[in-house]
N, C-alpha and C positions, 0 to 999 in steps of 0.2 A: 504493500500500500504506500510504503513512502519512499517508493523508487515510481509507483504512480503521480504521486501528489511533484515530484521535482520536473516530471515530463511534462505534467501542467502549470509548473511555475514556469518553465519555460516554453510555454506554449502562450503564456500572459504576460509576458514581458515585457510585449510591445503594447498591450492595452493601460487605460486608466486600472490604478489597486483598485478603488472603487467598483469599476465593472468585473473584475478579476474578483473582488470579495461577495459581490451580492451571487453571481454565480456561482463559484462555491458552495456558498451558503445553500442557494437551490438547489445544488446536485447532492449535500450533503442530507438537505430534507429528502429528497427522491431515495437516495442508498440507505436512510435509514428507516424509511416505510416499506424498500425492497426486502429489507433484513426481516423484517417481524411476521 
């Protein structure tokens, strides 16, 4: 997971943190509604 999480900090690198954090945030609601 956090050899995932560093291919997407460099996939966002070039974006606003901002856009880069609220996405996250979304995908992390999504993976964790996926888990239960």
């Amino acid at each position: 997971v956090k050899r995932r999480t560093s291919s997407f900090s460099n996939t966002f690198s070039h974006v606003e943190p901002t856009t880069a954090e609220s996405w996250l945030q979304a995908l992390a609601v999504w993976w964790n509604r996926c888990q239960s």
